[in-house]
N, CA, C and O atoms as CSV, one atom per row, in Angstrom:
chain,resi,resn,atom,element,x,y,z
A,1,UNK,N,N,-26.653,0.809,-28.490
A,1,UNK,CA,C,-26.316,0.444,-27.133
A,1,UNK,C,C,-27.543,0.640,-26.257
A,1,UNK,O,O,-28.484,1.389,-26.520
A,2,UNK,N,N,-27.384,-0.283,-24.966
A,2,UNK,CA,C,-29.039,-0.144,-24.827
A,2,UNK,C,C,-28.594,1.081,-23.443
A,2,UNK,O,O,-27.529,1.694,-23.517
A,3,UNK,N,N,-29.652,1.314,-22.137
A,3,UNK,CA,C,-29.581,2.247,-21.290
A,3,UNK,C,C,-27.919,2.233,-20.907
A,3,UNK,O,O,-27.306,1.167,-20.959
A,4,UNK,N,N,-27.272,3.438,-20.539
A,4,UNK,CA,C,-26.123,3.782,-20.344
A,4,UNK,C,C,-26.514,4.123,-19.019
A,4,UNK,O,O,-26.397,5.342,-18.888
A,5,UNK,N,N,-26.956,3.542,-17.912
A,5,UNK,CA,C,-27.151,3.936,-16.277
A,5,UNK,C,C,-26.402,2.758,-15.310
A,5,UNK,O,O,-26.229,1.552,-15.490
A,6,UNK,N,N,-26.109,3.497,-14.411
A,6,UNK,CA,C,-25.666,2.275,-13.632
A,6,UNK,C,C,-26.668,0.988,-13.169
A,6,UNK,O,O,-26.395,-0.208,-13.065
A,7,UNK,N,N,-27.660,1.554,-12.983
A,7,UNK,CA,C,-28.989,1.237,-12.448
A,7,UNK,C,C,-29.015,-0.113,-13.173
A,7,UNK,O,O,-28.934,-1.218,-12.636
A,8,UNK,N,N,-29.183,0.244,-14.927
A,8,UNK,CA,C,-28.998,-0.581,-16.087
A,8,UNK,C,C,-28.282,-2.057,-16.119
A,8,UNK,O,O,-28.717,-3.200,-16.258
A,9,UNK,N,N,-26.723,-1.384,-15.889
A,9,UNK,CA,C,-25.831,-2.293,-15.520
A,9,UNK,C,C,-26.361,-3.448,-14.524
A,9,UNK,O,O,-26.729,-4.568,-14.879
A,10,UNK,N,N,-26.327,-2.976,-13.281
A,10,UNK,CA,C,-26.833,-3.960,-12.334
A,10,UNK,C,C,-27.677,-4.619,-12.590
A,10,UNK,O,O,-27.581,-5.620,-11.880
A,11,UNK,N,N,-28.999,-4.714,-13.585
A,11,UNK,CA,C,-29.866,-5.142,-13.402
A,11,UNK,C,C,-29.801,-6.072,-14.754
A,11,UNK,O,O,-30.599,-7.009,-14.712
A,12,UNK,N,N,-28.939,-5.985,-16.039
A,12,UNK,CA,C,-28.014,-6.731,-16.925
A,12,UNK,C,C,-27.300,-7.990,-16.468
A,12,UNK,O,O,-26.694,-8.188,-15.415
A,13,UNK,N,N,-27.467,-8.627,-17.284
A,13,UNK,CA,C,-26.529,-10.047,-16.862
A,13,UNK,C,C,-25.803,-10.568,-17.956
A,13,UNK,O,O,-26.456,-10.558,-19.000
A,14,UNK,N,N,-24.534,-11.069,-18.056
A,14,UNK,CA,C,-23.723,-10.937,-18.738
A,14,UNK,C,C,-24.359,-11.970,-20.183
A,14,UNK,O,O,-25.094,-12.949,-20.054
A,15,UNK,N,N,-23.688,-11.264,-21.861
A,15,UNK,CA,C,-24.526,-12.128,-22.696
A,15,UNK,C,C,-23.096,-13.189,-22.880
A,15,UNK,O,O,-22.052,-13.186,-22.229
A,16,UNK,N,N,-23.577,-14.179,-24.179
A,16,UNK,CA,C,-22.410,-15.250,-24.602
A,16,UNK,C,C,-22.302,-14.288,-26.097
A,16,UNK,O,O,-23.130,-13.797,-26.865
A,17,UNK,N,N,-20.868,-14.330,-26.021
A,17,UNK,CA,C,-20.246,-13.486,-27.344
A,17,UNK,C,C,-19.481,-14.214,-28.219
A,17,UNK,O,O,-18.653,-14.977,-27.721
A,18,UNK,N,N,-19.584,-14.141,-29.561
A,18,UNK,CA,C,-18.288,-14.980,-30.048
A,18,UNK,C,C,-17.341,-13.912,-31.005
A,18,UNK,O,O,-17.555,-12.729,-30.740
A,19,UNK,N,N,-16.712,-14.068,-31.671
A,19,UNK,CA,C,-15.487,-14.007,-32.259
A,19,UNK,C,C,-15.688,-12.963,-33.376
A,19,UNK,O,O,-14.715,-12.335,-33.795
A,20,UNK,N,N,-17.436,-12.678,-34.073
A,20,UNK,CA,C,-17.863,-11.405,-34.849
A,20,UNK,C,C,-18.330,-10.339,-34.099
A,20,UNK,O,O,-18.720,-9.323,-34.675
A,21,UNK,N,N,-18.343,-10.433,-32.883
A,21,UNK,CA,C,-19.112,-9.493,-32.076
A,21,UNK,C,C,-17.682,-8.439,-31.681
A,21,UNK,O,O,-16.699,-8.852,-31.067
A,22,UNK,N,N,-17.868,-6.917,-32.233
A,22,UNK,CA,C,-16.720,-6.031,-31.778
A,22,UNK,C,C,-16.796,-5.985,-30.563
A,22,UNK,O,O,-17.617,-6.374,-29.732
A,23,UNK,N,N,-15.486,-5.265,-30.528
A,23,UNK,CA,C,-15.407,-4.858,-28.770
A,23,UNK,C,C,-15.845,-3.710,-29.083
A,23,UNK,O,O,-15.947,-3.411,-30.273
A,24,UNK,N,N,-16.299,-2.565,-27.786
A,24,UNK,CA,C,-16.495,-1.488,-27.571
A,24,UNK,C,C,-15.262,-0.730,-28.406
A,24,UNK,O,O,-14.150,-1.155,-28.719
A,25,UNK,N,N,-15.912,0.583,-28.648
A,25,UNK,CA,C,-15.004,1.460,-28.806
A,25,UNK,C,C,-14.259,2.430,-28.198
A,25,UNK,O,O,-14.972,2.561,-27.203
A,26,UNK,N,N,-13.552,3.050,-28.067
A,26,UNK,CA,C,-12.666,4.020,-26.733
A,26,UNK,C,C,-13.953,4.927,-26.471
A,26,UNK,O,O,-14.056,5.283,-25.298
A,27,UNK,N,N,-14.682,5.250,-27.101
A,27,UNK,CA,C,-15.662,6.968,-26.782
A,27,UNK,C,C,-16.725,5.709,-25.488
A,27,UNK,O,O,-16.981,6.145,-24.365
A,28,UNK,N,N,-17.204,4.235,-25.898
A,28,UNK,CA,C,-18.303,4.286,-25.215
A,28,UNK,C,C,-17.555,3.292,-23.847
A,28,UNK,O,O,-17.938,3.234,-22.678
A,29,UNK,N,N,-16.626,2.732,-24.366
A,29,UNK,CA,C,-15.996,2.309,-23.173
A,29,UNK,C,C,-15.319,3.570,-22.140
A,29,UNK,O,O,-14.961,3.358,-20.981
A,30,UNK,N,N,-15.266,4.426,-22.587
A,30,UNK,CA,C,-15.128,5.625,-21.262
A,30,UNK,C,C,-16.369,6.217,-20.996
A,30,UNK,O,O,-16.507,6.995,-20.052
A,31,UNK,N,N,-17.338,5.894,-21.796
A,31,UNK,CA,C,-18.570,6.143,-21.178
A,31,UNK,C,C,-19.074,5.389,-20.097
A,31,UNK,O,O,-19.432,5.848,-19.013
A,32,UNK,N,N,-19.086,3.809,-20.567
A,32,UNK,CA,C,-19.442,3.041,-19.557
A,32,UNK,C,C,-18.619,3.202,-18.113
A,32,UNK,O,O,-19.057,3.380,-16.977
A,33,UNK,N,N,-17.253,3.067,-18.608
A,33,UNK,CA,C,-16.394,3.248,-17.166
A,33,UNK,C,C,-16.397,4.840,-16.502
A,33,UNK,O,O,-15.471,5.185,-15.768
A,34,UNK,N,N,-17.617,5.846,-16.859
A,34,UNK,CA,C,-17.733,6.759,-15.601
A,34,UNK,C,C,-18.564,6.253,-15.174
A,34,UNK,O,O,-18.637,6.581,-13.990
A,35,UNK,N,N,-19.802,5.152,-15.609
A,35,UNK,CA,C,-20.554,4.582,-14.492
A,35,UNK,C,C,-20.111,3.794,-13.231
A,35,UNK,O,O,-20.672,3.680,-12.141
A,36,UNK,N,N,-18.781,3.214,-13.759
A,36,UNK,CA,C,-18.278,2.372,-12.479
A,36,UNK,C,C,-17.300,2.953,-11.675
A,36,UNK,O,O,-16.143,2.575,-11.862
A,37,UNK,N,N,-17.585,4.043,-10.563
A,37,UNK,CA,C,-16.493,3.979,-9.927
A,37,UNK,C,C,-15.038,3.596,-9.146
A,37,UNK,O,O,-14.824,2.712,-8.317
A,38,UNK,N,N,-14.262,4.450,-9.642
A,38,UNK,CA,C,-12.433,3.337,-9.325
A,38,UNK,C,C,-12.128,2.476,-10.749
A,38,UNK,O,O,-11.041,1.902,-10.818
A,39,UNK,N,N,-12.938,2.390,-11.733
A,39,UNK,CA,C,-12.714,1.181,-12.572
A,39,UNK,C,C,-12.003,2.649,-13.294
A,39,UNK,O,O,-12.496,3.776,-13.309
A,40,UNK,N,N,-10.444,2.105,-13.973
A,40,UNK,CA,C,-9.917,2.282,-15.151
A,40,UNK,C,C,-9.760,2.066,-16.589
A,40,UNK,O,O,-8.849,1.335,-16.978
A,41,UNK,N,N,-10.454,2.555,-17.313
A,41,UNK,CA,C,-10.113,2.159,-18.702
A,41,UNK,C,C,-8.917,2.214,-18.941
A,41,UNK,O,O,-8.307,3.091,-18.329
A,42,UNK,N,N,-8.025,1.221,-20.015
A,42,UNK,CA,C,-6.295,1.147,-19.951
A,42,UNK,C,C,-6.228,2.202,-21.193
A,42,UNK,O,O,-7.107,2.449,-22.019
A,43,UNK,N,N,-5.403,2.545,-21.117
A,43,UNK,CA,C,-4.770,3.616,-22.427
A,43,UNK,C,C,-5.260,3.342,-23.776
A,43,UNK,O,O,-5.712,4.245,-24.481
A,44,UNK,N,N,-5.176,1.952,-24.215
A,44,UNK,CA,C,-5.929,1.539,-25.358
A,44,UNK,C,C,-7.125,0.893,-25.415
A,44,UNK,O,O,-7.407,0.171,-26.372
A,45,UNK,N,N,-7.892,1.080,-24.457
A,45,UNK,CA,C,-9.272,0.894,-24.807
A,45,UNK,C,C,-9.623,-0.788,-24.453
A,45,UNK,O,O,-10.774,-1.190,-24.626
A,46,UNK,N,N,-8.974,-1.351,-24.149
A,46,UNK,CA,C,-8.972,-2.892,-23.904
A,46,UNK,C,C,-9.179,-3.621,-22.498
A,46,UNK,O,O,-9.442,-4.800,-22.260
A,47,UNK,N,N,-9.026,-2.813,-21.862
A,47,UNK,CA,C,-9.737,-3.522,-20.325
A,47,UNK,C,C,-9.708,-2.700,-19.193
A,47,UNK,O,O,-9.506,-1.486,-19.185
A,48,UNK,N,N,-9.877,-3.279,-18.438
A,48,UNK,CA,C,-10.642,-2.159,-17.341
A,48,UNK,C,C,-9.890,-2.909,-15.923
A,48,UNK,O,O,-9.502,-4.076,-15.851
A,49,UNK,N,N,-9.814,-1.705,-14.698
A,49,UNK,CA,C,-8.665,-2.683,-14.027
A,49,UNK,C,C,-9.407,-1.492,-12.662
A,49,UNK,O,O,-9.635,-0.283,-12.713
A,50,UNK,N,N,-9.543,-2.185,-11.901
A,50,UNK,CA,C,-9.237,-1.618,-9.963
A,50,UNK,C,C,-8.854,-2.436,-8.954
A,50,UNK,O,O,-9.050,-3.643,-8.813
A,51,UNK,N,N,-8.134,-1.446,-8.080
A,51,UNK,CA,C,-7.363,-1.863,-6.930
A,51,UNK,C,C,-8.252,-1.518,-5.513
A,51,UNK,O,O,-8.702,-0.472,-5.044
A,52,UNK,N,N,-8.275,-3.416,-4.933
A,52,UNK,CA,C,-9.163,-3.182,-3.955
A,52,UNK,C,C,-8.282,-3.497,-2.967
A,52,UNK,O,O,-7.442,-4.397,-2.950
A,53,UNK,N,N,-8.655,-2.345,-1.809
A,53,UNK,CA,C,-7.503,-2.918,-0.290
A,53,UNK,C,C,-7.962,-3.093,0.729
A,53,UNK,O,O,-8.831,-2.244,0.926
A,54,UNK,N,N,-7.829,-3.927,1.736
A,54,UNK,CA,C,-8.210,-4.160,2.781
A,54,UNK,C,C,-7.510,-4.612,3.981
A,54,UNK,O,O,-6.406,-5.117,3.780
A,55,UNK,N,N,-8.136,-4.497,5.810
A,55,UNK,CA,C,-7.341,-4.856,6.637
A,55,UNK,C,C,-6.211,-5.999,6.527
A,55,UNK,O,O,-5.023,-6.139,6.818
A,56,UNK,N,N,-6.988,-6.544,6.093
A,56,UNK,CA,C,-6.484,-7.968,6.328
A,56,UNK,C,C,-6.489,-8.924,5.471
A,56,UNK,O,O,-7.376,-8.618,4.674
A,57,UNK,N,N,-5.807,-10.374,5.004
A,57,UNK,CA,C,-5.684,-11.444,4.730
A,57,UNK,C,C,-6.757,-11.826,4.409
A,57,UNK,O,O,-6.992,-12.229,3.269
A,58,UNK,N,N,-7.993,-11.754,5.747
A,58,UNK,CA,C,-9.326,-12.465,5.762
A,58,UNK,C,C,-10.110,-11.916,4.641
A,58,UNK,O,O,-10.667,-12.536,3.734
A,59,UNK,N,N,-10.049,-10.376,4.903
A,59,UNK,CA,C,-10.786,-9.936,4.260
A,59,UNK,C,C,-10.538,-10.072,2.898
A,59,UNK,O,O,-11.470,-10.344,2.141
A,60,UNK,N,N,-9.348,-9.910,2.465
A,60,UNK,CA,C,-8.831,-10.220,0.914
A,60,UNK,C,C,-9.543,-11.334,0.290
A,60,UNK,O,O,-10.090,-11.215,-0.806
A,61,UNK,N,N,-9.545,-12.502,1.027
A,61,UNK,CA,C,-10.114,-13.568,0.657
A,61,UNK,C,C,-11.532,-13.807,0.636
A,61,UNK,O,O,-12.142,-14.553,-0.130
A,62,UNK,N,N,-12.174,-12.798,1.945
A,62,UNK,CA,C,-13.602,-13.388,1.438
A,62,UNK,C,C,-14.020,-12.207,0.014
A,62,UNK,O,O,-14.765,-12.577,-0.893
A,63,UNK,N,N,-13.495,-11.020,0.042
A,63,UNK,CA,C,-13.785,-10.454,-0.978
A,63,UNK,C,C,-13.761,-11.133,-2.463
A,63,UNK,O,O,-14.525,-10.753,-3.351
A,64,UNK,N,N,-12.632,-12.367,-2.672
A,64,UNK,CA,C,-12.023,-12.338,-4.066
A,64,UNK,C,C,-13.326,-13.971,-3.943
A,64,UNK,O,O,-13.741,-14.462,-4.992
A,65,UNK,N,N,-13.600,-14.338,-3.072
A,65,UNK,CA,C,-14.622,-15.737,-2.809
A,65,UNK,C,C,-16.039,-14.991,-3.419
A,65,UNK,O,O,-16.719,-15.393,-4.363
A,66,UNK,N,N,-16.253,-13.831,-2.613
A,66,UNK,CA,C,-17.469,-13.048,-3.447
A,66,UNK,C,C,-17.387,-12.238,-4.880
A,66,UNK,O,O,-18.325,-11.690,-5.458
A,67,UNK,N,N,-16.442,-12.288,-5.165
A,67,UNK,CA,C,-16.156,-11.898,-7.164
A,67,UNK,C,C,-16.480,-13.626,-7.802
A,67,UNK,O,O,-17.225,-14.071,-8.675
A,68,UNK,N,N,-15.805,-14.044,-7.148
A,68,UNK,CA,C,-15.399,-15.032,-8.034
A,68,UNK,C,C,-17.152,-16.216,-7.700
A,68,UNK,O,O,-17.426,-17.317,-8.177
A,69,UNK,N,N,-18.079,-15.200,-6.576
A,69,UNK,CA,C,-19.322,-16.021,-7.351
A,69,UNK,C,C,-20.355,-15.468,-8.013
A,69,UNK,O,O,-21.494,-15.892,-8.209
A,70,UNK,N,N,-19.522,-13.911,-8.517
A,70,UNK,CA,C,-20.134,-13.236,-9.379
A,70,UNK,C,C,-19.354,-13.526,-10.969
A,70,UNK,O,O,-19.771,-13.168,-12.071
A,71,UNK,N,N,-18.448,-14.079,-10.735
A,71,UNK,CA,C,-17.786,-14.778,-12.221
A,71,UNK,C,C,-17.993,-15.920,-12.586
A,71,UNK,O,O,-17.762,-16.366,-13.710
A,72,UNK,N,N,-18.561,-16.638,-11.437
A,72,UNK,CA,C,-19.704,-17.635,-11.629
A,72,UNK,C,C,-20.629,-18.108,-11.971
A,72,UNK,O,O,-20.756,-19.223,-12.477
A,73,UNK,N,N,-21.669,-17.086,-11.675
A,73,UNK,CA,C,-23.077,-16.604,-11.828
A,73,UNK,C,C,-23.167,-16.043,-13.216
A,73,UNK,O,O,-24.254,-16.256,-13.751
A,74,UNK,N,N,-22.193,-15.302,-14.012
A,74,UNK,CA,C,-22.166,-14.047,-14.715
A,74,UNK,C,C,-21.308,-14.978,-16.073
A,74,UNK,O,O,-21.166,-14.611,-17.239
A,75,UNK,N,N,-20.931,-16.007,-15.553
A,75,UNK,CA,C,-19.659,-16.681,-16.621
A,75,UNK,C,C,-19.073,-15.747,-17.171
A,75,UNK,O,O,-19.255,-15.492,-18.361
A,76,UNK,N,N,-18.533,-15.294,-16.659
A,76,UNK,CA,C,-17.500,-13.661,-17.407
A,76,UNK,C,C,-16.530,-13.821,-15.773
A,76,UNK,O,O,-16.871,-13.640,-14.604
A,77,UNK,N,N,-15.305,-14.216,-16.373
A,77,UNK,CA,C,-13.941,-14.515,-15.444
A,77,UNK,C,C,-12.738,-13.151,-15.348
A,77,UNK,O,O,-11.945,-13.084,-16.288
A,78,UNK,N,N,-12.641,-12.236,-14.370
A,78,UNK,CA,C,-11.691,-11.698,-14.586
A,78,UNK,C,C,-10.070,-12.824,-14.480
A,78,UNK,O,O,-9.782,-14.019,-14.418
A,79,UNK,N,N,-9.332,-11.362,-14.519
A,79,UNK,CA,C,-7.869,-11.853,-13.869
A,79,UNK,C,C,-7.892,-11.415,-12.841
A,79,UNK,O,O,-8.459,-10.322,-12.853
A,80,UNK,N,N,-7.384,-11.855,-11.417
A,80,UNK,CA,C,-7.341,-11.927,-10.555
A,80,UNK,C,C,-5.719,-11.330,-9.640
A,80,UNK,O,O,-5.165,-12.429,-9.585
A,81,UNK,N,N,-4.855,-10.487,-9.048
A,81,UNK,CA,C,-4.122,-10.589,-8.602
A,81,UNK,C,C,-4.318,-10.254,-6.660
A,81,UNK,O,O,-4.768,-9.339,-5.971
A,82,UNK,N,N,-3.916,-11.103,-6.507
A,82,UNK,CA,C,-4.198,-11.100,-4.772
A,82,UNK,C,C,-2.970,-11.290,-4.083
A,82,UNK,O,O,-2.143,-12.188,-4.242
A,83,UNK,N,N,-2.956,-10.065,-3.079
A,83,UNK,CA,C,-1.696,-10.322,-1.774
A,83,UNK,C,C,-2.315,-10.327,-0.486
A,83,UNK,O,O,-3.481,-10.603,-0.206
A,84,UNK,N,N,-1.404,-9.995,0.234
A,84,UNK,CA,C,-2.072,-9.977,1.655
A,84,UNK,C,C,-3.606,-9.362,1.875
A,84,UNK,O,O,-4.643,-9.929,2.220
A,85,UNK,N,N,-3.341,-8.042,1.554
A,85,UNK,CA,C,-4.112,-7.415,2.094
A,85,UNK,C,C,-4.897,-6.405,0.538
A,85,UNK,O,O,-5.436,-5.298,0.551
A,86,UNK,N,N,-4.729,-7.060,-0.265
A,86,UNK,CA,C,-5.319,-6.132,-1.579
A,86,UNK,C,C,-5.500,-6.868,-2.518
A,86,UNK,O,O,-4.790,-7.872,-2.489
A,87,UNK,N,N,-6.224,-6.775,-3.424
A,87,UNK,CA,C,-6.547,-7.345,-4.568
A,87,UNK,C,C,-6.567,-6.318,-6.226
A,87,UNK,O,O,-7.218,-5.279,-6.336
A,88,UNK,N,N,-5.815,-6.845,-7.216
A,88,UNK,CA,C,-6.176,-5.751,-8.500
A,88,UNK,C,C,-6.872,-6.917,-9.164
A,88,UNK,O,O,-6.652,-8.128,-9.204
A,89,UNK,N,N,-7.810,-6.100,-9.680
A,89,UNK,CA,C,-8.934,-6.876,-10.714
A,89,UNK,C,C,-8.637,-6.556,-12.290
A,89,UNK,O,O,-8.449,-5.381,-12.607
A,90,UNK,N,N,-8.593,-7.549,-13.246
A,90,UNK,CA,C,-8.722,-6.977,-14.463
A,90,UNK,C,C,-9.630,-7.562,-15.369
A,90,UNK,O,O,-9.621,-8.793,-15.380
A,91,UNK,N,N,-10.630,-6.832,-16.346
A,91,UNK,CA,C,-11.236,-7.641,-16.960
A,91,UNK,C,C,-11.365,-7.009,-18.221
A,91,UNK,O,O,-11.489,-5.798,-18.402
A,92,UNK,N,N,-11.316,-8.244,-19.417
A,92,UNK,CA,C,-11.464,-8.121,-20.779
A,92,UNK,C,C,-11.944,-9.035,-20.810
A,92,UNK,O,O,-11.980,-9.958,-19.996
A,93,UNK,N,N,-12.692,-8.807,-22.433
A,93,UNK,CA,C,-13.565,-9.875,-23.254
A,93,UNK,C,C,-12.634,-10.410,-24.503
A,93,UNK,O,O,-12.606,-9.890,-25.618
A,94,UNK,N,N,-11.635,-11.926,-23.943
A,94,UNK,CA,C,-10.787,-12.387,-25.006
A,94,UNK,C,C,-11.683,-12.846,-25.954
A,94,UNK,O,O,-11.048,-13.159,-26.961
A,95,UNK,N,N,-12.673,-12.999,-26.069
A,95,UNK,CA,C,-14.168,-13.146,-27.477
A,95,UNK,C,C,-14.257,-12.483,-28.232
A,95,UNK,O,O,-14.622,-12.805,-29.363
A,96,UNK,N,N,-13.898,-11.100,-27.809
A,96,UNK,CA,C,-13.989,-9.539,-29.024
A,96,UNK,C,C,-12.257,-9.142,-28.882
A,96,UNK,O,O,-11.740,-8.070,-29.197
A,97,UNK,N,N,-11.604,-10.308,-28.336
A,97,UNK,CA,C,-10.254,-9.067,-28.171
A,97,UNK,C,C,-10.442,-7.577,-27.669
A,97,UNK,O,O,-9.969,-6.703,-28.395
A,98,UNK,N,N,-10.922,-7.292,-26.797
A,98,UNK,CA,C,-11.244,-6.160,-26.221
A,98,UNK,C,C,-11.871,-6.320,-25.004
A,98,UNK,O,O,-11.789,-7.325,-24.299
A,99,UNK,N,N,-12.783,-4.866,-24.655
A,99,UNK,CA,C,-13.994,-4.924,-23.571
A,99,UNK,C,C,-15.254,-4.769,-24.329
A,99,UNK,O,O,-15.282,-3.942,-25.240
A,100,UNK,N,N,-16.409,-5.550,-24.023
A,100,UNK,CA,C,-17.855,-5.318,-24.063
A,100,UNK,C,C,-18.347,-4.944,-23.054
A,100,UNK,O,O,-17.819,-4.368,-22.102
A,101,UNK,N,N,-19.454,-5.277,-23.227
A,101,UNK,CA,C,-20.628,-4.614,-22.017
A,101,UNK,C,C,-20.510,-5.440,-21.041
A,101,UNK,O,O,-20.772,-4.906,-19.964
A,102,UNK,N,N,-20.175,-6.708,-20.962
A,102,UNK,CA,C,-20.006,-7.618,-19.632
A,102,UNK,C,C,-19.072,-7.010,-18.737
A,102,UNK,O,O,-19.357,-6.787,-17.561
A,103,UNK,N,N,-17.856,-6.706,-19.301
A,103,UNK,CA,C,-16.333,-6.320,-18.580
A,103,UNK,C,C,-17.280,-5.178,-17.084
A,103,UNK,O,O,-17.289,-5.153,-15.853
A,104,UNK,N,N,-17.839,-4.528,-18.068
A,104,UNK,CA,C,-19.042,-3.267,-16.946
A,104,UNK,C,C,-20.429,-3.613,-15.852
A,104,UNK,O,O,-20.995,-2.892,-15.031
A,105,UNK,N,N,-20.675,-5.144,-16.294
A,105,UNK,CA,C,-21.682,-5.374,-16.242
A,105,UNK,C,C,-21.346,-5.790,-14.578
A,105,UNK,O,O,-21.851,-5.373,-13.536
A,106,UNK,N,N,-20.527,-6.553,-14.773
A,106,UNK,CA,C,-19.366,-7.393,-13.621
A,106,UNK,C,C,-18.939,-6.498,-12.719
A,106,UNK,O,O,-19.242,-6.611,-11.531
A,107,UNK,N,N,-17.999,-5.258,-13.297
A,107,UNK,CA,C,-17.478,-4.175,-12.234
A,107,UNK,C,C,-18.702,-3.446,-11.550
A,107,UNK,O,O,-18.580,-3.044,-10.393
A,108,UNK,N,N,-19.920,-3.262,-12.273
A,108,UNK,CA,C,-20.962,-2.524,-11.229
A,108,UNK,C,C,-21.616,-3.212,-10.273
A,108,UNK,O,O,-22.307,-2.707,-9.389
A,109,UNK,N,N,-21.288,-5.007,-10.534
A,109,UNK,CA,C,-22.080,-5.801,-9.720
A,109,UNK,C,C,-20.848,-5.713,-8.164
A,109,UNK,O,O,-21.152,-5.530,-6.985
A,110,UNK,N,N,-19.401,-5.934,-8.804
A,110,UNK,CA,C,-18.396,-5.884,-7.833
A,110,UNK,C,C,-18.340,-4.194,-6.982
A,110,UNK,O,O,-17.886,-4.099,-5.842
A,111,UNK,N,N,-18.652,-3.478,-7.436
A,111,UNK,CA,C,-18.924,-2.337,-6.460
A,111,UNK,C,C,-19.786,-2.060,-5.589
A,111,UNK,O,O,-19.651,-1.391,-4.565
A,112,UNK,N,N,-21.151,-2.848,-6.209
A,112,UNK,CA,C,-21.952,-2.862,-5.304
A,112,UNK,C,C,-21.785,-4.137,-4.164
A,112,UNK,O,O,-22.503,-4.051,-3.168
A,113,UNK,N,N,-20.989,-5.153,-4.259
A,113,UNK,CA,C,-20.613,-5.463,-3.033
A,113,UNK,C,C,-20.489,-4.745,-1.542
A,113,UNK,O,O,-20.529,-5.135,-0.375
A,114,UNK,N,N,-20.283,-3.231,-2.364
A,114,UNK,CA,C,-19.648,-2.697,-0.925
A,114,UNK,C,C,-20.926,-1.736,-0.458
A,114,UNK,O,O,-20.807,-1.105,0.592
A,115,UNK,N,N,-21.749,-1.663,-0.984
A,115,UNK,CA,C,-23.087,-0.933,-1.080
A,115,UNK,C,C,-23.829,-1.682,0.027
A,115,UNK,O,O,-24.995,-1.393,0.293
């Protein structure tokens, strides 16, 4: 695995994976996810999930307009759930059936939004 820093992350851009490439394992996928703050690893090791909230409507939307041109940029698509005023993010790598290093690569770029 290459640098384990957040620093790392950010400065990473997501690779193209196919169908022999494992997913992470539970020890380094809870490694990676203490780099990203708020991000959850799920019970089995398979994706990673945070809940973002905000005033308003507006804001909901320009937030999920600025993910979604980092899922753009990054070709790595979360799932998306949006209401009024909050958004939950989830992301896995359906390529490895699991999470890789992108799922992290994405959440440190989406945190630093708020940076």
């Amino acid at each position: 695995m290459s640098d384990s820093s957040l620093t790392s992350l950010l400065q990473e851009s997501c690779s193209a994976l196919d169908s022999k490439t494992p997913a992470l394992n539970s020890s380094t996928a809870h490694q990676l996810g203490e780099l990203v703050d708020g991000w959850q690893v799920s019970t089995d090791s398979n994706s990673i999930t945070k809940q973002f909230k905000f005033r308003n409507y507006y804001e909901t939307i320009a937030f999920v307009n600025s993910v979604a041109g980092i899922a753009h940029q990054q070709d790595h698509h979360p799932t998306l759930n949006v209401s009024y005023n909050q958004c939950l993010i989830t992301y896995n790598t359906h390529s490895v059936n699991g999470l890789s290093r992108n799922d992290f690569i994405c959440a440190a770029r989406i945190n630093h939004l708020f940076e």
